[in-house]
C-alpha positions as MATLAB code, in Angstrom:
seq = 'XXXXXXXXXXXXXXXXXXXXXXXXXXXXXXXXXXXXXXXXXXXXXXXXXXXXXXXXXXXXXXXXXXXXXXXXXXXXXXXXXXXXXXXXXXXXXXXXXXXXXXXXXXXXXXXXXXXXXXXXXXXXXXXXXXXXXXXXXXXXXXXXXXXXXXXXXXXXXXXXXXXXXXXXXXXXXXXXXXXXXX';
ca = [
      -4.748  -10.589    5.575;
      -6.644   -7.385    7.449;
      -9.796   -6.692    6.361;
     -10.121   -4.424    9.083;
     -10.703   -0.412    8.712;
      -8.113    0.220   11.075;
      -5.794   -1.653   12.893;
      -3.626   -1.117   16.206;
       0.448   -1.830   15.463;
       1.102    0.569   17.982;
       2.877   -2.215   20.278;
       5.789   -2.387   17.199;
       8.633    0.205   18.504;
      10.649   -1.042   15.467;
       9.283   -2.545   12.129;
       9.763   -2.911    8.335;
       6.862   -2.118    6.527;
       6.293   -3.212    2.649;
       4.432   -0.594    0.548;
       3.243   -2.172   -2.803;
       0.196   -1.455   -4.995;
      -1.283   -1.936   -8.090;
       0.079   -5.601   -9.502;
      -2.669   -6.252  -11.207;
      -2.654   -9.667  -11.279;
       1.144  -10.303  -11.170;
       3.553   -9.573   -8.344;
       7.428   -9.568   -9.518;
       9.583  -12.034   -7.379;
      12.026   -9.707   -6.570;
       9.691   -7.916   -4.424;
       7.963  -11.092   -2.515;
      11.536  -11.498   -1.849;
      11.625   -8.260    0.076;
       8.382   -8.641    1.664;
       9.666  -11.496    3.704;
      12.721   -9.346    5.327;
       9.408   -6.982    6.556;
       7.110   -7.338    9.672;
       4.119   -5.889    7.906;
       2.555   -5.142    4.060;
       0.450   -2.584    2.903;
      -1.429   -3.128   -0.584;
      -2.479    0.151   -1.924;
      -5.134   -1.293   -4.342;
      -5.033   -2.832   -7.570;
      -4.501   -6.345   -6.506;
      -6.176   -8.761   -9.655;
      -6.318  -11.913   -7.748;
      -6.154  -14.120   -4.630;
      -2.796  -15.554   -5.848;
      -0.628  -11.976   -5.316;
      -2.499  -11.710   -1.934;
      -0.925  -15.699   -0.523;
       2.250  -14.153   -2.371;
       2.643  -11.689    0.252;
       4.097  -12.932    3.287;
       5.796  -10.655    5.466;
       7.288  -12.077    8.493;
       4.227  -11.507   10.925;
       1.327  -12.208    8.331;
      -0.121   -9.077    8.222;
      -1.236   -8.285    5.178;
      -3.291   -4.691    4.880;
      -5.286   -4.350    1.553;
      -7.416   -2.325    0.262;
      -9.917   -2.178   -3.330;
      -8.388   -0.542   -6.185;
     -10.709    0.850   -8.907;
     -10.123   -2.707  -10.817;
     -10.180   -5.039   -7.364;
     -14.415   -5.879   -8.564;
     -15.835   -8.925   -7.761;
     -16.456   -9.287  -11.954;
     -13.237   -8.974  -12.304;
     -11.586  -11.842  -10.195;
     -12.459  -15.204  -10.155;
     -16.027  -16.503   -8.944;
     -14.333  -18.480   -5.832;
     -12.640  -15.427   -4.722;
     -15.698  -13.002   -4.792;
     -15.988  -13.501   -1.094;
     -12.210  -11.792   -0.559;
     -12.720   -8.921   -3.240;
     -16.261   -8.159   -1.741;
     -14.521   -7.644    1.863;
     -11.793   -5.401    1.028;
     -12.085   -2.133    2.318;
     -12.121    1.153    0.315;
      -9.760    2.875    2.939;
      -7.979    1.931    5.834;
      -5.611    2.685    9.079;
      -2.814    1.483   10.731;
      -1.640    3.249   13.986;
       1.725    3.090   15.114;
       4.723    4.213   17.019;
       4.889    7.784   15.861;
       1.639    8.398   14.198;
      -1.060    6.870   11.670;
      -1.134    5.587    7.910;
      -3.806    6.296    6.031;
      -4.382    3.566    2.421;
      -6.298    3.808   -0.421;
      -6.278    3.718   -3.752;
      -6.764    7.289   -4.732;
      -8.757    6.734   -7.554;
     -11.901    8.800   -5.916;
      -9.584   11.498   -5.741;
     -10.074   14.289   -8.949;
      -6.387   14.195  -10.430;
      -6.673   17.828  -11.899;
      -6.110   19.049   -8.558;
      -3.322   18.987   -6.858;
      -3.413   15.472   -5.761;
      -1.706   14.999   -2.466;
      -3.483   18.547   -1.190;
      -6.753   16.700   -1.658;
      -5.104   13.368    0.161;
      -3.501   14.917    2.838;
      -7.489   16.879    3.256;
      -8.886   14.015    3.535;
      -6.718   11.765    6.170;
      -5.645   15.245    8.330;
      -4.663   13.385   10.962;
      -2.124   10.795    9.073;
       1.388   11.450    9.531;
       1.446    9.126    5.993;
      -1.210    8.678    3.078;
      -0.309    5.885    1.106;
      -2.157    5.448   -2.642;
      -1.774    3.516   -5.558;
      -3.563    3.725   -9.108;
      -1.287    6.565  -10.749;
       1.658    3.370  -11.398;
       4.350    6.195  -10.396;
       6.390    5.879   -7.338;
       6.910    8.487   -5.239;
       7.673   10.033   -2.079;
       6.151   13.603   -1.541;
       7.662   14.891    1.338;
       6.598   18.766    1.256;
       4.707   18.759    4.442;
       6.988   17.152    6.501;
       4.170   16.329    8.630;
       2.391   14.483    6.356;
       3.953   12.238    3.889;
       2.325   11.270    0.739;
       4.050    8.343   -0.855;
       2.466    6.352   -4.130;
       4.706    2.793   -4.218;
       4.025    2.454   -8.120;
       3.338   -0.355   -9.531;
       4.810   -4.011   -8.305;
       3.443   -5.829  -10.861;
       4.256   -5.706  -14.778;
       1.550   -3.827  -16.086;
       2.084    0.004  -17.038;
       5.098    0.120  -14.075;
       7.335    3.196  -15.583;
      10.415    1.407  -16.219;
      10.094   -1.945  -13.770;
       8.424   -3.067  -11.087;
       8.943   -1.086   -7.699;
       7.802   -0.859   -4.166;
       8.956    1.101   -0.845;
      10.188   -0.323    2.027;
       9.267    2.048    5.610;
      11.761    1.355    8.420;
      10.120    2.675   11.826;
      12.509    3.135   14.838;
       9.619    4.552   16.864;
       9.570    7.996   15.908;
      12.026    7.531   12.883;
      10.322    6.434   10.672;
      12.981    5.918    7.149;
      12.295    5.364    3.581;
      13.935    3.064    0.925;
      12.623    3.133   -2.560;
      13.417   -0.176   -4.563;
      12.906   -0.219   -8.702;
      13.677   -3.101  -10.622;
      14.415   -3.384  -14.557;
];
């Protein structure tokens, strides 16, 4: 798992990148399934527990994470304090084609127009990935800037099932499947 702020992928011309967040303790099987068919995972926040983090295990490892608004040290197990202390409020991953930008979006005032206030503050992120809203989405008004929320992959307040979205890169293609399960 990346603890890291940011972190260089640029090197991948082609990848699958899992986008999951908020599980809250529980991550549906149907999606560790797909994470295995992926090079890379992004966890937008909203994890509950060391056990959905070892769940994750795309085929190179990496696992990105970042602190959801419930991810507190009181709130996970004493042993595990040491992970949930470490994970970063926001990070980066650059790759072929431009830069994701994670994190929760929980900091972010929800009477606004959300993804205006995202896309403010990560400018230079061709995607903004956040969590903590549990609906999935993919907000593709500024085509130069995608905003996409993976709802939530776990059981708790998920809209309808657990879901996720898988990104495809082809080095500057970069593709988007959206996967909901009832």
């Amino acid at each position: 798992m990346q603890l890291n702020k940011q972190v260089d992928f640029t090197y991948l011309t082609r990848c699958k990148i899992a986008i999951l967040s908020d599980t809250h303790d529980d991550l549906d099987e149907r999606i560790i399934d797909l994470i295995k068919y992926c090079d890379l995972a992004i966890h937008a926040g909203d994890i509950g527990n060391r056990t959905v983090l070892d769940a994750i295990q795309p085929k190179s490892d990496h696992v990105i994470a970042v602190a959801g608004n419930n991810d507190k040290p009181y709130l996970w197990e004493v042993k595990d304090w040491d992970i949930v202390k470490n994970l970063p409020e926001q990070s980066e991953l650059l790759l072929p084609g431009g830069k994701i930008a994670i994190e929760h979006g929980h900091k972010h005032d929800m009477q606004k127009p959300l993804h205006d206030d995202l896309r403010a503050a990560h400018m230079d992120a061709r995607l903004v990935i956040y969590g903590h809203t549990h609906i999935q989405l993919i907000d593709k008004e500024h085509t130069e800037q995608v905003v996409v929320n993976p709802g939530a992959a776990g059981y708790t307040r998920n809209k309808g099932g657990p879901s996720c979205i898988i990104l495809t890169i082809d080095n500057d293609c970069w593709e988007f499947e959206v996967f909901k399960f009832t």
